[in-house]
Residue, then its C-alpha position, 0 to 999 in steps of 0.5 A: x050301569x047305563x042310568x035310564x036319565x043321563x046327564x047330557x054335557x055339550x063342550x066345544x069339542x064333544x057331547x058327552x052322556x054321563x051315566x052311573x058308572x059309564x061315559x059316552x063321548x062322542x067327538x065332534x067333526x074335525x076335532x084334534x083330540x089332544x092333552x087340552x080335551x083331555x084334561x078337560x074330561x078329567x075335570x068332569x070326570x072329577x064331578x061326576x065319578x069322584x071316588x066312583x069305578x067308571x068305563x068311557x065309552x068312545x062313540x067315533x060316529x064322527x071322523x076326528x083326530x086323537x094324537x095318541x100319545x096323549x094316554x101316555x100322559x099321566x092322570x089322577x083315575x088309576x083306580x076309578x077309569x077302568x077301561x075304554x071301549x071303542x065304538x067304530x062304523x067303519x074299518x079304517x075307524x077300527x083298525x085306527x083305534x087298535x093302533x091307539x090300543x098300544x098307547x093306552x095302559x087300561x083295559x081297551x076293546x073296539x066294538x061295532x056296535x053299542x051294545x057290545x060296548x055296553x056288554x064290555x063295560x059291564x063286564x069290565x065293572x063287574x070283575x072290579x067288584 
């Protein structure tokens, strides 16, 4: 699942770690996170999970805005996108991220750590199979 070399991605608003079957994304300070980013991690997902069962992985070390609604808008990985786990360092980061939950239409979990997120992830792909 994690490949031991990812593809590091650096975009205006976040870095991203392309692995096998995952992606980290970790926003950047300040950012509004709304359809534009959106759309643009769809065109890298289309390049690098095409055809392909992925999870994303939200890293929020850094403290920024997702409008959520923007997951109800509809996208073109209804069988490639598993699911979203969500990586939090603080309560409030926590609990923001189950409020998102009830906007996302995947499988969705919020962790503390990035080894529960891992364990999610590859739980996740693994009963796709």
């Amino acid at each position: 699942m994690l490949s031991p070399n990812p593809v590091l991605l650096e975009l205006d608003f976040c870095t991203l770690e392309i692995h096998e079957n995952c992606v980290i994304s970790t926003i950047k300070e300040g950012v509004l996170f709304d359809k534009k980013e959106r759309k643009k991690l769809y065109e890298i997902f289309d390049k690098y999970f095409e055809e392909k069962q992925f999870v994303y992985i939200s890293n929020r070390k850094n403290d920024y805005t997702v409008n959520p609604t923007s997951y109800l808008q509809e996208d073109d990985f209804s069988n490639q996108l598993l699911g979203m786990a969500v990586l939090c360092y603080s309560k409030s980061s926590y609990n923001t991220a189950l409020f998102e939950k009830q906007f996302y239409k995947r499988a969705f979990n919020v962790f503390y750590t990035v080894e529960a997120c891992k364990l999610w992830a590859k739980e996740i792909l693994l009963n796709q199979n």
